[in-house]
Structures are given as C-alpha cells and as structure tokens.
C-alpha positions as CSV (number, residue, x, y, z in Angstrom):
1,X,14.5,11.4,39.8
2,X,15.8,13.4,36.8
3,X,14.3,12.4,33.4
4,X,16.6,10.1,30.6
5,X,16.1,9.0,27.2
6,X,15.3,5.1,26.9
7,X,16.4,3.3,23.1
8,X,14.8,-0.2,22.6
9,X,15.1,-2.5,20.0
10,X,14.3,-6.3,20.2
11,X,14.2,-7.4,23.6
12,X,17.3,-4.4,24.3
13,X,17.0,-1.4,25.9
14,X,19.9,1.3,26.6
15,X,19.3,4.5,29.0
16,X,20.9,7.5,28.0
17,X,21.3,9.8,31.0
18,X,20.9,12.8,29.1
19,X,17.4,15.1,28.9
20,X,18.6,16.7,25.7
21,X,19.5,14.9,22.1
22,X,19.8,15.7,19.2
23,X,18.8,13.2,16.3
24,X,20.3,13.6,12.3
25,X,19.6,11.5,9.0
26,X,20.2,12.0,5.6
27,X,17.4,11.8,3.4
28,X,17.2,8.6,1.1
29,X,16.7,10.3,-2.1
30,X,17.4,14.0,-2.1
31,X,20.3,13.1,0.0
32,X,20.1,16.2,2.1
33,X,20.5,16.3,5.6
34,X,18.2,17.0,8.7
35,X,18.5,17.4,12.2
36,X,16.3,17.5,15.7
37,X,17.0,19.0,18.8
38,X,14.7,17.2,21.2
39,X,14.0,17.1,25.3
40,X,12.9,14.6,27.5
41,X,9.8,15.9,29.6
42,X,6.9,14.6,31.9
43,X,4.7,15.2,29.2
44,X,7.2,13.1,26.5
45,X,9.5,13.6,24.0
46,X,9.4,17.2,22.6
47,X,10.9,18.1,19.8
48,X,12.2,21.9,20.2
49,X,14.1,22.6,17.2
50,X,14.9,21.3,13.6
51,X,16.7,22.3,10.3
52,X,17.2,21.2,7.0
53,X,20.2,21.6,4.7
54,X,18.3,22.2,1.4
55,X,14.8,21.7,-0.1
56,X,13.8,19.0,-2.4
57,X,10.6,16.7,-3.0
58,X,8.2,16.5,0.1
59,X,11.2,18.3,2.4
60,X,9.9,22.1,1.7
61,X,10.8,24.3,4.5
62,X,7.5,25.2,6.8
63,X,6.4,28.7,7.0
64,X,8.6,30.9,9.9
65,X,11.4,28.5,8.4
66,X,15.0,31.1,8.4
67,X,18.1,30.3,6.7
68,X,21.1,30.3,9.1
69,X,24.4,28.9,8.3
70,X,23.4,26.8,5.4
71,X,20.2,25.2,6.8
72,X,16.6,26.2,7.6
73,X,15.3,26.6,11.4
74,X,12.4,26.3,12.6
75,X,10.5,24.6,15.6
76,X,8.1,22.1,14.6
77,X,4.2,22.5,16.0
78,X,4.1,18.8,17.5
79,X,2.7,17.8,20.7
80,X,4.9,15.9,23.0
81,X,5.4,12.3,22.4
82,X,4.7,9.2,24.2
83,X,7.4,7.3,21.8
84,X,8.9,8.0,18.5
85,X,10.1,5.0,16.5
86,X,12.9,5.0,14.5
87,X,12.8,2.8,11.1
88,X,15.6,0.8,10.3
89,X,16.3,0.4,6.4
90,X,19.0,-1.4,4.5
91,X,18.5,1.1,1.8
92,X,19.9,4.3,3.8
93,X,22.7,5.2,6.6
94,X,21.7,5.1,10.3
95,X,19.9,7.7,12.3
96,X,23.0,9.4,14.3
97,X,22.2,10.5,18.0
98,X,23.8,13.2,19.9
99,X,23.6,13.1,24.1
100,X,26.2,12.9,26.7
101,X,28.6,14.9,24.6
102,X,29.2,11.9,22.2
103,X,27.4,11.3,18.6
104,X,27.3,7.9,18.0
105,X,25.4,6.2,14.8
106,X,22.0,4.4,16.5
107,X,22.8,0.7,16.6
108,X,26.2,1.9,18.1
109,X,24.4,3.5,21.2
110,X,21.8,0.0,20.6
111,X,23.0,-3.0,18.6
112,X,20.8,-4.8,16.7
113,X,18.3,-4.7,13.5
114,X,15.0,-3.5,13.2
115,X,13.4,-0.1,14.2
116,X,14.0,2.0,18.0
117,X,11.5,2.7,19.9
118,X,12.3,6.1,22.0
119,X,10.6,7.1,24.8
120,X,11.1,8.9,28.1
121,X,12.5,7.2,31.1
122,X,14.0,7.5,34.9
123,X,17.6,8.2,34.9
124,X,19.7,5.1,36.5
C-alpha cells in the first residue's frame, strides 16, 4: 500500500494521498519566507530540499547553500522523521502545505487550534 501524509490535531486526523509536500511559513520577525520540499518514506518524513528568501537573525544560510531565483537552496543534513509537529501561534500566519496539486493554509487541509502533528501513513 503506497505511502500518505497523515495531519492531526486534537482528536482530528486528515490523510493526504500524496508522498510529496511541500511546507512554507513566513518568519515572525524577519518576515522572510521559507520553504520545504519533503517525502513520505518507510523510514519517515524526509525533508529533501529547502530555501530561504533572505537572511536575517538566526536564519543564515548553511554552508553548500546557492542563490537561485531569489532564494537559497540547499538540502538539509536531517535524519528521517518519525513526526514533525507544527506550532500553532496567534502571533504569525499559518504554515501553508502543498500536495495533491492544491496549496491550502494548514487548518484549511485540518481545522482546528493548537499545533499538527505529521507523520507517515497508509494511503486510503
């Protein structure tokens, strides 16, 4: 059975049928935008690709890092991931996810408050 990404929050969870996402936020004070390219593997959630529109306090680009099209690449050194969880804040806009061809803000593809948990699931 083909691998899918599961979002919790509260007692809800949502399957996404999708092996690839992508996941963007702006940050809350240098307001500068990133993004992650991630898969949905055996092993967990691996993040394959990410990029940053700028630089500012604590977001310096890693070494490797190259400027294309107005942002920094690179691919972070993480292992895979069990489960990422997602804080929720009042104080700054909402995550947005990318998968199934469709970008949607988080609590859009999950309603609700409070943080999402992601993990790795079967596909329905």
């Amino acid at each position: 059975m083909p691998l899918a990404l599961c979002l919790s929050r509260a007692a809800t969870t949502v399957v996404v049928a999708a092996s690839h996402f992508s996941l963007s936020w702006t940050h809350s004070i240098e307001k500068i935008r990133w993004e992650e390219q991630w898969q949905v593997t055996p092993a967990g959630l691996v993040v394959v690709d990410a990029s940053i529109q700028g630089s500012g306090a604590g977001m310096e680009p890693p070494d490797g890092a190259v400027l294309r099209d107005g942002a920094w690449h690179y691919r972070p050194r993480v292992p895979p991931q069990p489960e990422v969880v997602l804080a929720a804040s009042d104080f700054t806009a909402d995550h947005t996810l990318c998968a199934q061809g469709r970008c949607q803000l988080l609590h859009q593809w999950v309603p609700g408050k409070g943080p999402v948990r992601m993990r790795g699931c079967d596909s329905p």
